[in-house]
N, C-alpha and C positions, 0 to 999 in steps of 0.2 A: 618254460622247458629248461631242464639244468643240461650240461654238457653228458651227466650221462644216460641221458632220456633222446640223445639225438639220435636219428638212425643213422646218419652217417657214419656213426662211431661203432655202430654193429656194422656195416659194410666191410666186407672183405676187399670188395673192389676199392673202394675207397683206403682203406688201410695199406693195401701196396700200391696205389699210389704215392701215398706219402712215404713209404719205404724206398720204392725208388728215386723218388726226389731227395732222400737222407742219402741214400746210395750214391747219388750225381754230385749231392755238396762233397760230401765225406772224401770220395775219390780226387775230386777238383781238389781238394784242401791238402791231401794226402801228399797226393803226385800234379802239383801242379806243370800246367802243359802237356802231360802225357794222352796220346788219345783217349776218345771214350768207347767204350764197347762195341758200338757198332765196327769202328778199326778192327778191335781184336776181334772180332769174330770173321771178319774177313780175311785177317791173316790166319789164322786158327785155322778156318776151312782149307782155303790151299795151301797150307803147309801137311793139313790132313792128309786131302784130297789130289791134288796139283800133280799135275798144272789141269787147272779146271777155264772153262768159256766166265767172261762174265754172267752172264744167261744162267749158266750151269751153278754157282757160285748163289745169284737170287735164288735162285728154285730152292736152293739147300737150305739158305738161310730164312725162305718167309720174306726175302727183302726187296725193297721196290726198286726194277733196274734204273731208273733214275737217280734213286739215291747213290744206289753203291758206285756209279759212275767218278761220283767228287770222291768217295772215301777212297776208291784204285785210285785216282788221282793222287791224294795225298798220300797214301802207302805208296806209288811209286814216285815219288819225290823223294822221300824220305828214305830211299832205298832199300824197302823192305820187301816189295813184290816187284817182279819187272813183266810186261807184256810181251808174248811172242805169239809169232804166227802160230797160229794154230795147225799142225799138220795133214788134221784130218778137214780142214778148211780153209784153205787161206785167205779167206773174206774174214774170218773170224781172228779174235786173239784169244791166247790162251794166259793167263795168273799163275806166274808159279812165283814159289816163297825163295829173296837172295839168305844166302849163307846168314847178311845182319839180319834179315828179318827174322828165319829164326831163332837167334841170340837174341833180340829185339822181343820178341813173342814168349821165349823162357823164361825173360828178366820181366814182362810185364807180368805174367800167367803167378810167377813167387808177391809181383805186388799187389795184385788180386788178393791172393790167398792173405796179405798184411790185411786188405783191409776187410775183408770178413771177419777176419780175427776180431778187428775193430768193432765194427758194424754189430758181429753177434755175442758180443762179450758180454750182456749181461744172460746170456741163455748158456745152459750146462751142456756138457758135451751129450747129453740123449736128448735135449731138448733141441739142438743144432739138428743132430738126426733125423728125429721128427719131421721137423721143418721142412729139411731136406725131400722126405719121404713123401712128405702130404704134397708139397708145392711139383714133384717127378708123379703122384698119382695124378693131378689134375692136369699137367700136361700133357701126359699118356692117352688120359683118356679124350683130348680134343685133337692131338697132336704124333701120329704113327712115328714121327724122327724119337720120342720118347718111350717109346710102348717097352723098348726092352735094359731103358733103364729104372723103371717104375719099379720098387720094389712088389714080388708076390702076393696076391691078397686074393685069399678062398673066397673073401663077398666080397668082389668091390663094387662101388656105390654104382650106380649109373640111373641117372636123372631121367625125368620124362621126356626132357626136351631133345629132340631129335641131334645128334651130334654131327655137326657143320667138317667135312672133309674139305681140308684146301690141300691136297696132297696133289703132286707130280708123277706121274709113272716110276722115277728113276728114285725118288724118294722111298715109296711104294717096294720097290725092287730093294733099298739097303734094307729096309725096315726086316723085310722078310729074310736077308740076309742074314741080320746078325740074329734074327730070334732061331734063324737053323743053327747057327754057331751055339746058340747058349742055351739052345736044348742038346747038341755033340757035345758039348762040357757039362751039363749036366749027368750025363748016362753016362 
């Protein structure tokens, strides 16, 4: 079997794996030290959202409250989120984003945007599109937090296989939010 008789090399799955792995050197290499993604996603949301529960913050992101525990740790160390009582609980804390964090969050969000540049520089700018487009339809269609940035499509594909919801009520509630919103901009 020659390398391109493998199936792995037809794998999609398999192919952005190795993308994100080029993604995690590329950024390390880029910006050494700077957090990795799962940070900025955490500050990104409460600086969205905020001041949000940790709770509130997993549910948005798909992430495990476990995990996100050490990353508010490490964002508030670094003093970019600080924890407060939560007012509507005060058993609970609430995540809001400090003044650095979002200066902190604008300067990372521009070195993002470098290393895309990087990352997709050998693809043209409709080819980036594309990418963009295909990679927001298959999100959409597993995933309601995407449904209303999917670009429009008169057929879109939908598989046999029954489609797995891990959605929250409160997710559920923005999803249908913004698709009222951007059917009122539409009309």
């Amino acid at each position: 079997m020659t390398d391109h008789d493998d199936p792995m090399y037809d794998s999609p799955t398999y192919l952005m794996y190795e993308t994100v792995r080029l993604v995690r050197r590329t950024g390390a290499r880029m910006f050494p030290g700077q957090p990795r993604m799962p940070h900025l996603l955490v500050l990104w949301c409460v600086a969205r959202s905020g001041p949000l529960s940790q709770r509130d913050v997993a549910e948005r992101l798909r992430m495990d409250a476990g995990d996100l525990v050490g990353i508010v740790d490490a964002l508030e160390e670094a003093g970019h989120v600080r924890r407060r009582r939560d007012p509507a609980d005060r058993r609970r804390y609430a995540l809001e984003a400090t003044d650095g964090g979002l200066g902190f969050l604008e300067e990372s969000l521009r070195a993002r945007r470098r290393l895309n540049e990087a990352l997709f520089e050998p693809l043209s700018p409709d080819e980036r599109r594309l990418l963009r487009e295909m990679l927001l339809r298959v999100l959409a269609y597993h995933d309601d937090r995407f449904a209303d940035l999917a670009p429009a499509d008169d057929t879109p594909y939908r598989g046999s296989a029954p489609r797995e919801r891990v959605v929250t009520p409160q997710v559920e509630a923005e999803a249908r939010m913004r698709r009222r919103k951007g059917q009122q901009t539409r009309q």
